[in-house]
N, C-alpha and C positions, 0 to 999 in steps of 0.2 A: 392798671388801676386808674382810675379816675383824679383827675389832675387835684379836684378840690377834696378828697378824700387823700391822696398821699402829703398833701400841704396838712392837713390837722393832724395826722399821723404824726411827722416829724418831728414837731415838740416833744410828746406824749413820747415815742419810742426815746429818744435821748434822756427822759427821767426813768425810762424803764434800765436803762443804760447800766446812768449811776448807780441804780439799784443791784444790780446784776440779775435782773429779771429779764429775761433773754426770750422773746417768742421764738419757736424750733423757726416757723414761717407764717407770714400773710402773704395769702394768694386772693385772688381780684375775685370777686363772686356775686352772682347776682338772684343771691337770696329775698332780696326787700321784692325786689319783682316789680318795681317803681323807678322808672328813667331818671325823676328827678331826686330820688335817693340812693345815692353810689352806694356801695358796701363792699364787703370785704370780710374774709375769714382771719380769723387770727389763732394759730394753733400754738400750742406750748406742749409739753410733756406730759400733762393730765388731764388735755382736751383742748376742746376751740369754743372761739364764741363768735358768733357776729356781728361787725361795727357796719353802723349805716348813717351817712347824715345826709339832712335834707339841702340841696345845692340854693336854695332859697335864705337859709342863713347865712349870716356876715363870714368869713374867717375866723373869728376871737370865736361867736356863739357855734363855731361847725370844731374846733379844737377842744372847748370845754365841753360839747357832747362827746365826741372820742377821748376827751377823757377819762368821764365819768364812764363808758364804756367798757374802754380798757381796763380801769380800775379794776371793774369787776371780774377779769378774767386774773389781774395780777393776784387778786386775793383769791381764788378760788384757785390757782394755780400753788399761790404760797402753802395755801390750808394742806394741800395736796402732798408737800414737802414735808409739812411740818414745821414750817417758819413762821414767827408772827405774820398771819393778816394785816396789820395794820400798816398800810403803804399807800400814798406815802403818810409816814406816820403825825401827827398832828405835834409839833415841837412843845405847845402849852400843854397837851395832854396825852402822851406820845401811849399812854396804856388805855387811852379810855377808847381813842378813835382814830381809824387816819384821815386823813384833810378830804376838802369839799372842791370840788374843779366848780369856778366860779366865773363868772367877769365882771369885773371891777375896775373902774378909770376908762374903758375900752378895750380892756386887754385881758387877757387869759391867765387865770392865775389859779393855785394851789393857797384852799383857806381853811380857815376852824369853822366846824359846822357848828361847834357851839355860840361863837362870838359872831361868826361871819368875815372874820378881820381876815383879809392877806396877807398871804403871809410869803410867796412866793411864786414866780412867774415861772408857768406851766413851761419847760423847757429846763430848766433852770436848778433844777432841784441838787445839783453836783453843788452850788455856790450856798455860802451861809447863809441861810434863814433869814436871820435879824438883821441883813444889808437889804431886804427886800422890801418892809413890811411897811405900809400907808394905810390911811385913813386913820382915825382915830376912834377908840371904846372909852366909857367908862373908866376903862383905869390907863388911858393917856394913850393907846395905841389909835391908830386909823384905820377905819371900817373898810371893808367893802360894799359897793352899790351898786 
């Protein structure tokens, strides 16, 4: 697999971790059909999906698209189960939504798509919530930008 594609992987799979959201396997694939966008299949137990980022973006913006990526097979995989969808789940509104793969400060991070605020560093999600969160909202917390 493609060197900048297994580096945004690594965060993301370590919160799929915690979760115990387990892909069966990714295997290296070259679906995009585009040199400067790697890809990769991602299979679980109620199908696959495929992750591709563009080698033109930073680190931080090529992690928080395989995030957002990911996500979407974690929840499609959950639904599959019969588990809540909502992963990872939004701590301010843990029934309404799960978080938004963001970057903020420079860094990749797990946010409220309502507030926008971070709330946690994509990798990170085993560690409490509220030792992560910066910027400030409205009612005293710090945004993301």
């Amino acid at each position: 697999m493609h060197e900048v594609l297994v580096r945004a992987f690594e965060p993301v799979l370590r919160d799929l971790r915690s979760a115990a959201i387990t892909p069966v396997r990714i295997e290296d694939s070259d679906w995009s059909g585009d040199p400067d966008r790697p890809a990769a299949m991602l299979w679980g137990s109620h199908g696959g999906q495929g992750v591709a980022v563009a080698t033109a973006l930073s680190d931080v913006e090529r992690t928080v698209s395989v995030a957002d990526q990911v996500q979407e097979w974690a929840i499609e995989e959950l639904w599959a189960r019969g588990a809540s969808t909502s992963w990872p789940a939004c701590p301010s509104h843990p029934a309404r939504h799960p978080m938004l793969a963001l970057v903020s400060g420079g860094e990749a991070w797990w946010g409220c798509p309502a507030d926008r605020t971070a709330v946690t560093p994509i990798g990170a999600l085993s560690c409490p919530a509220s030792t992560h969160r910066h910027g400030r909202t409205r009612a005293g917390r710090r945004t993301a930008r």
